[in-house]
PDBQT receptor file of N, H, CA, C and O in Angstrom, charges set to zero:
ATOM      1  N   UNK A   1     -17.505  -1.737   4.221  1.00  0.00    +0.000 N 
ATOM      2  CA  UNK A   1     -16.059  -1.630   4.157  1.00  0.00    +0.000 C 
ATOM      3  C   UNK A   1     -15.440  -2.982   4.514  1.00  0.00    +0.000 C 
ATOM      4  O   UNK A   1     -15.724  -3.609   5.535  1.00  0.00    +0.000 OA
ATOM      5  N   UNK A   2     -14.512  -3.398   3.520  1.00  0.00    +0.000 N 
ATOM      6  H   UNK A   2     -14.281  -2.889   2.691  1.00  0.00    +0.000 HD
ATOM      7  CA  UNK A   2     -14.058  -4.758   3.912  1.00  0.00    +0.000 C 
ATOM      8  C   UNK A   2     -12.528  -4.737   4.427  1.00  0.00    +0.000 C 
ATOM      9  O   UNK A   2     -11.698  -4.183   3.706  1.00  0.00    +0.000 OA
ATOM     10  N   UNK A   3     -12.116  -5.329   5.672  1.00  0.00    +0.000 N 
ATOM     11  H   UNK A   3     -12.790  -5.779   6.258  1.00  0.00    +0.000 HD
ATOM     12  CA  UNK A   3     -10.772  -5.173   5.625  1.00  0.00    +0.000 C 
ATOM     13  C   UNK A   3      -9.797  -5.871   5.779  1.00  0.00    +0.000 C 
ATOM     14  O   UNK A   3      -9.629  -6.825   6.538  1.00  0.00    +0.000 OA
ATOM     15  N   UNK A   4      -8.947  -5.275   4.857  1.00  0.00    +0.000 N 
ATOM     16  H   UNK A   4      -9.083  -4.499   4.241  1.00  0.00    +0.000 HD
ATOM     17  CA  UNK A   4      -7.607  -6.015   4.058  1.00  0.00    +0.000 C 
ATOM     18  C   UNK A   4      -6.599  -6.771   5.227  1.00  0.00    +0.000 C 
ATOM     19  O   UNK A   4      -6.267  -6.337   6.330  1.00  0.00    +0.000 OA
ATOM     20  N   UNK A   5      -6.397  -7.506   4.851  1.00  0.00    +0.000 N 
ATOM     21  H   UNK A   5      -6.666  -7.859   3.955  1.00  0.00    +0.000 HD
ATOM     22  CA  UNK A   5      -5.163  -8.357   5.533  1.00  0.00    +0.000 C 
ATOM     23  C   UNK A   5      -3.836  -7.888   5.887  1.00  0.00    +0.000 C 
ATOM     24  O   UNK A   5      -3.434  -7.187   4.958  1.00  0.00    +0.000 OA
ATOM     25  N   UNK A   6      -2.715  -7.987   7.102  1.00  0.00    +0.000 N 
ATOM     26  H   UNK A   6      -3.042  -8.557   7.856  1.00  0.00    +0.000 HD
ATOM     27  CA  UNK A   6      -2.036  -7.050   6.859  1.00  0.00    +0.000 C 
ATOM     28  C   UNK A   6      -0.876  -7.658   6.162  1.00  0.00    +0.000 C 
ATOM     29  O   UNK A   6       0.169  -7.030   6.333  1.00  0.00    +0.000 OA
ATOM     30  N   UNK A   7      -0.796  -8.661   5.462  1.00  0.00    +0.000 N 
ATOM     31  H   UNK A   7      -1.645  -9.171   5.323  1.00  0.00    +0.000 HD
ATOM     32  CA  UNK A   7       0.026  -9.589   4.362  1.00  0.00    +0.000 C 
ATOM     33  C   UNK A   7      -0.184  -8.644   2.917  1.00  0.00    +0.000 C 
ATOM     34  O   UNK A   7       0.528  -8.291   1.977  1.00  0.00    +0.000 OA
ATOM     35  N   UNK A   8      -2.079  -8.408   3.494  1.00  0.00    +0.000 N 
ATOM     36  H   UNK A   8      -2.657  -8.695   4.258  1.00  0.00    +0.000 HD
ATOM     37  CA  UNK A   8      -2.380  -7.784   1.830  1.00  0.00    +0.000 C 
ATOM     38  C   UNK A   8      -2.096  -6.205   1.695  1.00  0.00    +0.000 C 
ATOM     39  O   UNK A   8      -2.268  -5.670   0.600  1.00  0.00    +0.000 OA
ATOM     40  N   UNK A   9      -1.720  -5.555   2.659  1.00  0.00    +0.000 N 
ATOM     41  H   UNK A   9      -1.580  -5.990   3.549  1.00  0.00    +0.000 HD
ATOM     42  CA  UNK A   9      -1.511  -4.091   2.833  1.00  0.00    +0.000 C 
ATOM     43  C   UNK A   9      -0.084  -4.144   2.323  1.00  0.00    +0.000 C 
ATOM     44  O   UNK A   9       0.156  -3.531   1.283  1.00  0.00    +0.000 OA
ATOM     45  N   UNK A  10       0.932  -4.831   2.955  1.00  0.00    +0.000 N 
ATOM     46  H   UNK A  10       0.738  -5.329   3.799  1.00  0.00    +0.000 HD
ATOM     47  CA  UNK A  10       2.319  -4.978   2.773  1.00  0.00    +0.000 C 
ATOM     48  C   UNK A  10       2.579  -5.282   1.496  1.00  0.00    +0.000 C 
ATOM     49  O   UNK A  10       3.216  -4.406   0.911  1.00  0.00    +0.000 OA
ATOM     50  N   UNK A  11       2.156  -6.719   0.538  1.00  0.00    +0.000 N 
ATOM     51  H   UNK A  11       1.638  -7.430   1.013  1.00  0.00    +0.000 HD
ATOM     52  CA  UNK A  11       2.503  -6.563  -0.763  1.00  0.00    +0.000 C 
ATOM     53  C   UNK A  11       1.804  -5.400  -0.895  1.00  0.00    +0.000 C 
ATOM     54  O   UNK A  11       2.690  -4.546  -0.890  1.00  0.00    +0.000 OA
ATOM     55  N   UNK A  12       0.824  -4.881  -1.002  1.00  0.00    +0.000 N 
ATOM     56  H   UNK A  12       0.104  -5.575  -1.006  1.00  0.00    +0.000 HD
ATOM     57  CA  UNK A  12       0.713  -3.857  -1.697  1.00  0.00    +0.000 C 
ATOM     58  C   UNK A  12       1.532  -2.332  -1.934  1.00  0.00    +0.000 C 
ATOM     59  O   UNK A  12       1.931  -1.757  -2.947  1.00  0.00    +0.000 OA
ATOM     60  N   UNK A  13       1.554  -2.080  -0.839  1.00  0.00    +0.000 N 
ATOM     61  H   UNK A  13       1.229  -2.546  -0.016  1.00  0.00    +0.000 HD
ATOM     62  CA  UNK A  13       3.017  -1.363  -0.352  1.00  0.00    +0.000 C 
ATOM     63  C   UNK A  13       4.404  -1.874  -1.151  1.00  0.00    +0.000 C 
ATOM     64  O   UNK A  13       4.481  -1.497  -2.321  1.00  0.00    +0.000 OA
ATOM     65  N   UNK A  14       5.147  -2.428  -0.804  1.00  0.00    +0.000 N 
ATOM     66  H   UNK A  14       5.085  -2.735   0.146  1.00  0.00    +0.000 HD
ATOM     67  CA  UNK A  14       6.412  -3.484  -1.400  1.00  0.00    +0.000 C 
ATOM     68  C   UNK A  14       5.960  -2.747  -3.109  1.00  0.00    +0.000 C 
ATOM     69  O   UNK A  14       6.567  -1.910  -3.777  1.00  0.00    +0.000 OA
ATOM     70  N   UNK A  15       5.023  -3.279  -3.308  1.00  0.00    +0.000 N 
ATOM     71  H   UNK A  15       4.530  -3.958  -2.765  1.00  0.00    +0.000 HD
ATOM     72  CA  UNK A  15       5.107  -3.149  -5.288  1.00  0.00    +0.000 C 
ATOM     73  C   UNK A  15       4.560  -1.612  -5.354  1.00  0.00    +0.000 C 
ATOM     74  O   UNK A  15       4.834  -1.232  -6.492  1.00  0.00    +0.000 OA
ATOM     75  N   UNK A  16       4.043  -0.771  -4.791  1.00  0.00    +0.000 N 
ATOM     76  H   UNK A  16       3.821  -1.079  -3.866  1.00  0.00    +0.000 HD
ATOM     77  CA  UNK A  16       4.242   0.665  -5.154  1.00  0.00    +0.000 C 
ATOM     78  C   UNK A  16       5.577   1.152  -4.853  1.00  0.00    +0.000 C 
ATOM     79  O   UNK A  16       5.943   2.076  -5.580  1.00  0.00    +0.000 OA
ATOM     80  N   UNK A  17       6.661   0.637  -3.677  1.00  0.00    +0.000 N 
ATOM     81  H   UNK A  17       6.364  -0.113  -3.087  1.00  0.00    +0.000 HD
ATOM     82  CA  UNK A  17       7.513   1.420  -3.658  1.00  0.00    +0.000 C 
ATOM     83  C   UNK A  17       8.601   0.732  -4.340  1.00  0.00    +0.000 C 
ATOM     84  O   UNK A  17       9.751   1.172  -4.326  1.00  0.00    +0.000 OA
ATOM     85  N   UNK A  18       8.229  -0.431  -4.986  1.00  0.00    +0.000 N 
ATOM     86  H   UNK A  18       7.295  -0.788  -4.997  1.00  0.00    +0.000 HD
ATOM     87  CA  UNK A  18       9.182  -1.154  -5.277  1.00  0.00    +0.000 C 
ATOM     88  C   UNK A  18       9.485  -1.161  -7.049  1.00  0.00    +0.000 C 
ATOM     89  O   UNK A  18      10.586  -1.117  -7.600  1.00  0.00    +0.000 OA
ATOM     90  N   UNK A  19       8.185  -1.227  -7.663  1.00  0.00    +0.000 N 
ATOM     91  H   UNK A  19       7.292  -1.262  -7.216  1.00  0.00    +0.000 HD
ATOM     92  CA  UNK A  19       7.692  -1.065  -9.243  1.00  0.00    +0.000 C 
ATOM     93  C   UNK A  19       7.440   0.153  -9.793  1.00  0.00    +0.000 C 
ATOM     94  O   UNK A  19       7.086   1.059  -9.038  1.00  0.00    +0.000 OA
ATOM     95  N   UNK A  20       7.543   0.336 -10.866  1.00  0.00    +0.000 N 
ATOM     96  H   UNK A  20       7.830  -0.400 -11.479  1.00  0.00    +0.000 HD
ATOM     97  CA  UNK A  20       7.521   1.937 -11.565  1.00  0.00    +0.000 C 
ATOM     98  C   UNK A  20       6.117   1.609 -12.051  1.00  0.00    +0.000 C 
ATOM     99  O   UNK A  20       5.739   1.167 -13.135  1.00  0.00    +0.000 OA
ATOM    100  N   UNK A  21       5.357   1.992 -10.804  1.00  0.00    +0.000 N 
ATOM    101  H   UNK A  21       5.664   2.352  -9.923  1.00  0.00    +0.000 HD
ATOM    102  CA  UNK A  21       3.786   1.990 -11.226  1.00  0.00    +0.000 C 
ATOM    103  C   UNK A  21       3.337   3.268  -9.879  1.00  0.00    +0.000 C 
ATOM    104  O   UNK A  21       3.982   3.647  -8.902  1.00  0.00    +0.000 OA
ATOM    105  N   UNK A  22       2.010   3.641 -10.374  1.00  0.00    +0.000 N 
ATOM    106  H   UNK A  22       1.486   3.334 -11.168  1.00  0.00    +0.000 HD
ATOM    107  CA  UNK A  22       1.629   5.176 -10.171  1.00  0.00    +0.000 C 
ATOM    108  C   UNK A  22       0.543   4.565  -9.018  1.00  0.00    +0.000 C 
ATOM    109  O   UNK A  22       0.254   3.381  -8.848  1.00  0.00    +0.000 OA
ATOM    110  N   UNK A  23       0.157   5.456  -8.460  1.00  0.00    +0.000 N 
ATOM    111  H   UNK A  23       0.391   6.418  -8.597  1.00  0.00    +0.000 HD
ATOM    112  CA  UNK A  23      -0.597   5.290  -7.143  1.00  0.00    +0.000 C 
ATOM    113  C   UNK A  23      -1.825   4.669  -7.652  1.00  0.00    +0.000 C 
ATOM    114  O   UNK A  23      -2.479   3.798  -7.078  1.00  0.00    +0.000 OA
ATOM    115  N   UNK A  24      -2.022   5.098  -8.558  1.00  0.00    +0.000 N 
ATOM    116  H   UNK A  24      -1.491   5.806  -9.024  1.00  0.00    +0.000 HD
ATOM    117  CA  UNK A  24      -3.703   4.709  -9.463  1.00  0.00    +0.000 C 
ATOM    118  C   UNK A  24      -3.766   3.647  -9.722  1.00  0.00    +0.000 C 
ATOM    119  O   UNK A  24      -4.680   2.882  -9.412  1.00  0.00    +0.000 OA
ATOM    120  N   UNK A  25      -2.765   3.393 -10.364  1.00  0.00    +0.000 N 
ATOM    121  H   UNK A  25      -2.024   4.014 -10.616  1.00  0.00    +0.000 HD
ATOM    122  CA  UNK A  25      -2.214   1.984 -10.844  1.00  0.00    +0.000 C 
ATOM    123  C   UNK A  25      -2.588   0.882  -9.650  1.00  0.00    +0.000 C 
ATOM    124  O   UNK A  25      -3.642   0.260  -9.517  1.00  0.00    +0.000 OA
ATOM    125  N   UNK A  26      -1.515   0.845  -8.912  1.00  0.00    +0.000 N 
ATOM    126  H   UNK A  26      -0.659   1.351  -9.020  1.00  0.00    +0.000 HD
ATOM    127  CA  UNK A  26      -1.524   0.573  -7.538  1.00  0.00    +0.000 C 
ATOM    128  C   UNK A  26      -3.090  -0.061  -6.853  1.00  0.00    +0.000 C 
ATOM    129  O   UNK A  26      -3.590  -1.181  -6.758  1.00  0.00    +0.000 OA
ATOM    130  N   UNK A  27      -3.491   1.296  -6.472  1.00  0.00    +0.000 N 
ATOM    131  H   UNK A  27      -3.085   2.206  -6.549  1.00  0.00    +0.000 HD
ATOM    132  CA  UNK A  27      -4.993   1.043  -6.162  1.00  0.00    +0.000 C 
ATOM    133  C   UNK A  27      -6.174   0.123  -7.375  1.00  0.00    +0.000 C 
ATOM    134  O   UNK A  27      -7.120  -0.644  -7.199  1.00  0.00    +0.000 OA
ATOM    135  N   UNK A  28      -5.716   0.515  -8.204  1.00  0.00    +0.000 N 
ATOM    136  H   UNK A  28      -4.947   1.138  -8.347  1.00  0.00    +0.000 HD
ATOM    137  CA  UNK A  28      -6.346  -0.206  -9.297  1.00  0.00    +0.000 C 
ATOM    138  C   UNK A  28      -6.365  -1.932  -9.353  1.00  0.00    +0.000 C 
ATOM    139  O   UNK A  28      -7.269  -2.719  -9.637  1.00  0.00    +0.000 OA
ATOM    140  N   UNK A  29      -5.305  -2.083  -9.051  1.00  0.00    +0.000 N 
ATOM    141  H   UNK A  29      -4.571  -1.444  -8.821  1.00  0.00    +0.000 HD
ATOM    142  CA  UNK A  29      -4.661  -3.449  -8.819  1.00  0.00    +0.000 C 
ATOM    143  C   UNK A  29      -4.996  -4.156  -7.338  1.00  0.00    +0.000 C 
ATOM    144  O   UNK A  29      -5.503  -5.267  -7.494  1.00  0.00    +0.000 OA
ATOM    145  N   UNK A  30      -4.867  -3.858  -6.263  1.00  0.00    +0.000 N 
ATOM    146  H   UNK A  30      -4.455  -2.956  -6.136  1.00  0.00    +0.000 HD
ATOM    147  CA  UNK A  30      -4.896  -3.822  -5.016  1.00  0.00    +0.000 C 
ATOM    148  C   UNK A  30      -6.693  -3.141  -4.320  1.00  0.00    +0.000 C 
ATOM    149  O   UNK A  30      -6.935  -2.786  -3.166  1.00  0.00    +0.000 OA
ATOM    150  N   UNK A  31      -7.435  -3.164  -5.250  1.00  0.00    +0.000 N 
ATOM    151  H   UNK A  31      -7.238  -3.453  -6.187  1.00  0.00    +0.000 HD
ATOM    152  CA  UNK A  31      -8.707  -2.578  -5.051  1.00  0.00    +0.000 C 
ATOM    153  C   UNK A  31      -8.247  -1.949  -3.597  1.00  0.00    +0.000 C 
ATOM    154  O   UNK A  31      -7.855  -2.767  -2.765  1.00  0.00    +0.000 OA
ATOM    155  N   UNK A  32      -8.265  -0.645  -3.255  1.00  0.00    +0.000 N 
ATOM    156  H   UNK A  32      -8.583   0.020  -3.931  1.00  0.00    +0.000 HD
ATOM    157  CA  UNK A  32      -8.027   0.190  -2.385  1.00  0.00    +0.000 C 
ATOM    158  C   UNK A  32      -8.114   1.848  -2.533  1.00  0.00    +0.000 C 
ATOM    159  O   UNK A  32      -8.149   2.002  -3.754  1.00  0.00    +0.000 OA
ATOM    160  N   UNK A  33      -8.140   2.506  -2.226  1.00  0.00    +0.000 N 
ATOM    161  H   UNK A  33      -8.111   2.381  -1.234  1.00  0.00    +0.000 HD
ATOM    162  CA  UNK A  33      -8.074   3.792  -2.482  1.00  0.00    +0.000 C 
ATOM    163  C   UNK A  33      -7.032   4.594  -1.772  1.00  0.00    +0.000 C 
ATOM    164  O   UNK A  33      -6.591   4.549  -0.624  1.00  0.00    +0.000 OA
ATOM    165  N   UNK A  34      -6.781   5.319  -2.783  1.00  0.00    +0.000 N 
ATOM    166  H   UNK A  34      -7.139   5.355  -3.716  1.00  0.00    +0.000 HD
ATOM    167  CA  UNK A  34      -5.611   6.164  -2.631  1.00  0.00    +0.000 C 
ATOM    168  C   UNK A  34      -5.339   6.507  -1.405  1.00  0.00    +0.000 C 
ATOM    169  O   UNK A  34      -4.181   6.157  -1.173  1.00  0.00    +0.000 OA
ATOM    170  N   UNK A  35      -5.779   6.976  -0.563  1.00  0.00    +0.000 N 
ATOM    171  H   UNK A  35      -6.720   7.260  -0.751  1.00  0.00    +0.000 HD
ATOM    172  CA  UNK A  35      -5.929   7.353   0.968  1.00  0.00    +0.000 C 
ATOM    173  C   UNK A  35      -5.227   5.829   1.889  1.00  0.00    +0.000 C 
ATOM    174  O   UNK A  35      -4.235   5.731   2.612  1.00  0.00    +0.000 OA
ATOM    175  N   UNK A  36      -6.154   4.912   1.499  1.00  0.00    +0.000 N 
ATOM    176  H   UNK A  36      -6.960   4.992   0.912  1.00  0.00    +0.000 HD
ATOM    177  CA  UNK A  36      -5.621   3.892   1.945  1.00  0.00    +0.000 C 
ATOM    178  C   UNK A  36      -4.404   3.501   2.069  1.00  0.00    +0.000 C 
ATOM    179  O   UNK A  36      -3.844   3.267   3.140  1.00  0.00    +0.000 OA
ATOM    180  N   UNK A  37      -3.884   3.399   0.868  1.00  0.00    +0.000 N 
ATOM    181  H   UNK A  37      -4.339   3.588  -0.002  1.00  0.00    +0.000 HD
ATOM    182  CA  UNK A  37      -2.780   3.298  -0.124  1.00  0.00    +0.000 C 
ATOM    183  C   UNK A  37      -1.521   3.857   0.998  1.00  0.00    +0.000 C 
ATOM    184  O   UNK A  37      -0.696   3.201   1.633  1.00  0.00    +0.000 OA
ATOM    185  N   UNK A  38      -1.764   5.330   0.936  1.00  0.00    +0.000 N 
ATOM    186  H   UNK A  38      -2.434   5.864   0.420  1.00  0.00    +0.000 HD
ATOM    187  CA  UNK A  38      -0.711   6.049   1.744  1.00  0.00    +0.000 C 
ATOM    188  C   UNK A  38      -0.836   6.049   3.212  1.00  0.00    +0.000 C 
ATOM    189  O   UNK A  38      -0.125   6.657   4.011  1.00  0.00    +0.000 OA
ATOM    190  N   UNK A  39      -2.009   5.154   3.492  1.00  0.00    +0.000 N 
ATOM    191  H   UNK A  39      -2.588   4.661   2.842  1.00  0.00    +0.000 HD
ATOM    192  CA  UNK A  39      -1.467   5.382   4.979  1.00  0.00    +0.000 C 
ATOM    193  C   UNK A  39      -1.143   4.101   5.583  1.00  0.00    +0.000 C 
ATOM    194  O   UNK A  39      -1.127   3.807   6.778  1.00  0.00    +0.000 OA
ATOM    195  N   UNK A  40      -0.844   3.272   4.400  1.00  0.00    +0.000 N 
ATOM    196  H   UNK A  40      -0.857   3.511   3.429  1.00  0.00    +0.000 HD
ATOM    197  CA  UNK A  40      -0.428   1.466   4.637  1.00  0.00    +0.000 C 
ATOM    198  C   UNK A  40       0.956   2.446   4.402  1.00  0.00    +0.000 C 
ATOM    199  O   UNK A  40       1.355   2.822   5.504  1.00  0.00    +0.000 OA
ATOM    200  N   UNK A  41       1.629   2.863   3.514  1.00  0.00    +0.000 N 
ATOM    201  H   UNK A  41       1.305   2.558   2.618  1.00  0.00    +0.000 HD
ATOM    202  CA  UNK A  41       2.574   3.292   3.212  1.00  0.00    +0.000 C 
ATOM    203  C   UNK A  41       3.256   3.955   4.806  1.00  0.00    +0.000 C 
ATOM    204  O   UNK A  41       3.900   3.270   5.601  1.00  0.00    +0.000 OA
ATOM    205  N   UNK A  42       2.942   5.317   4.973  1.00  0.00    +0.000 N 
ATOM    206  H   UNK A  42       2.419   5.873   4.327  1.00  0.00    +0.000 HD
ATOM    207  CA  UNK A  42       3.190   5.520   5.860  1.00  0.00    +0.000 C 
ATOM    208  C   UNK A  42       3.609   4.622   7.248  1.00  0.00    +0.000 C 
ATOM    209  O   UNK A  42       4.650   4.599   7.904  1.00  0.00    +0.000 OA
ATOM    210  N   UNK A  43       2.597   4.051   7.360  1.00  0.00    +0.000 N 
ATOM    211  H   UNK A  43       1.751   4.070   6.827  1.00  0.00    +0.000 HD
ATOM    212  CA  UNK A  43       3.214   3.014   8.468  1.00  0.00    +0.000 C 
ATOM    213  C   UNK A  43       3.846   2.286   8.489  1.00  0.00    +0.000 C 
ATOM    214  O   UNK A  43       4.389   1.803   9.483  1.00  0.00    +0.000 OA
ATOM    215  N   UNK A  44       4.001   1.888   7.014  1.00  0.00    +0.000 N 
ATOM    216  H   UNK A  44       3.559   2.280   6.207  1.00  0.00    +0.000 HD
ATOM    217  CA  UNK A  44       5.491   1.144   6.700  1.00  0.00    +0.000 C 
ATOM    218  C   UNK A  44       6.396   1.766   7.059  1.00  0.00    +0.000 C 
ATOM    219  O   UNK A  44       7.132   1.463   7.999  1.00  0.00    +0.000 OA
ATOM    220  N   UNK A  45       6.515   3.153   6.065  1.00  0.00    +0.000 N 
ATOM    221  H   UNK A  45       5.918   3.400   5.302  1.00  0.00    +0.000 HD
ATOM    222  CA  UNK A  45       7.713   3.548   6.590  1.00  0.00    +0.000 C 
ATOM    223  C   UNK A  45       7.826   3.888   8.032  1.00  0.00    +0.000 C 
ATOM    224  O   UNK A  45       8.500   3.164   8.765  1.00  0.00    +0.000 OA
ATOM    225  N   UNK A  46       7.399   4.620   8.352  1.00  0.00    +0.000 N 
ATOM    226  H   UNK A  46       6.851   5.207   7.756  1.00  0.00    +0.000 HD
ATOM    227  CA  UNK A  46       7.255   4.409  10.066  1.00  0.00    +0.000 C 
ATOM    228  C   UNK A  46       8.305   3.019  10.752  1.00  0.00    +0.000 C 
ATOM    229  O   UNK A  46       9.437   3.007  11.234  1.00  0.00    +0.000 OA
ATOM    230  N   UNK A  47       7.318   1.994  10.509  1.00  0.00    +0.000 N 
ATOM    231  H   UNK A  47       6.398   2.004  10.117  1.00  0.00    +0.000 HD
ATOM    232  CA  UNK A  47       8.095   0.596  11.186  1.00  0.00    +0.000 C 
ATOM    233  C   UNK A  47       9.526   0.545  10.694  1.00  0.00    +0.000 C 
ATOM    234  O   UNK A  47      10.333   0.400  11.612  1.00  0.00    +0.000 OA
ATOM    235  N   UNK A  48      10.092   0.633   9.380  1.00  0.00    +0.000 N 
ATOM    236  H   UNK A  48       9.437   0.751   8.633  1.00  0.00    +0.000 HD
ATOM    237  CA  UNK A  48      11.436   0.769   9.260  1.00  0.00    +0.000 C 
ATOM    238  C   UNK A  48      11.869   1.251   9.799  1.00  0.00    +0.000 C 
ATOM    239  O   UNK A  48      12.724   0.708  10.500  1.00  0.00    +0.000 OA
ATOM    240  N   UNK A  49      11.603   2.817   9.919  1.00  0.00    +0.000 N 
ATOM    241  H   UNK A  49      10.909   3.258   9.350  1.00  0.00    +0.000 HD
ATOM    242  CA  UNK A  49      12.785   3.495  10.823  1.00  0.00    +0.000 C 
ATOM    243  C   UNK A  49      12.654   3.141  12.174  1.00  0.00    +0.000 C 
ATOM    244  O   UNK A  49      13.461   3.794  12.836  1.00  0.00    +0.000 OA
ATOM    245  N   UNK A  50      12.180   2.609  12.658  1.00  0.00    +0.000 N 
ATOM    246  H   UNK A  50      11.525   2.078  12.120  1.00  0.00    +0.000 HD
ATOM    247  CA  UNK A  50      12.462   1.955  14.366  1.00  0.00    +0.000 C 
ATOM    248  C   UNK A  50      12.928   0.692  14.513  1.00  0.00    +0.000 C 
ATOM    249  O   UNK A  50      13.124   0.233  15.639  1.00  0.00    +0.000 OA
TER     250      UNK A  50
């Protein structure tokens, strides 16, 4: 398991919630898996709202 940068979690995040592209997509692009995906997400959103 290799792990991602948290520069590289954030763009990745930013362009799923930001681009009309699909989670698959996403992961596809960002070599990650879906799971991953949403729980970079999640903690994004998380940090906003505080």
């Amino acid at each position: 398991m290799k792990h991602k940068s948290d520069d590289y979690k954030l763009t990745a995040v930013q362009y799923y919630l930001v681009e009309d592209v699909t989670q698959k997509e996403v992961c596809k692009i960002f070599k990650c898996s879906p799971r991953s995906l949403m729980r970079w997400v999640d903690k994004y959103k998380k940090k906003m709202v505080n």
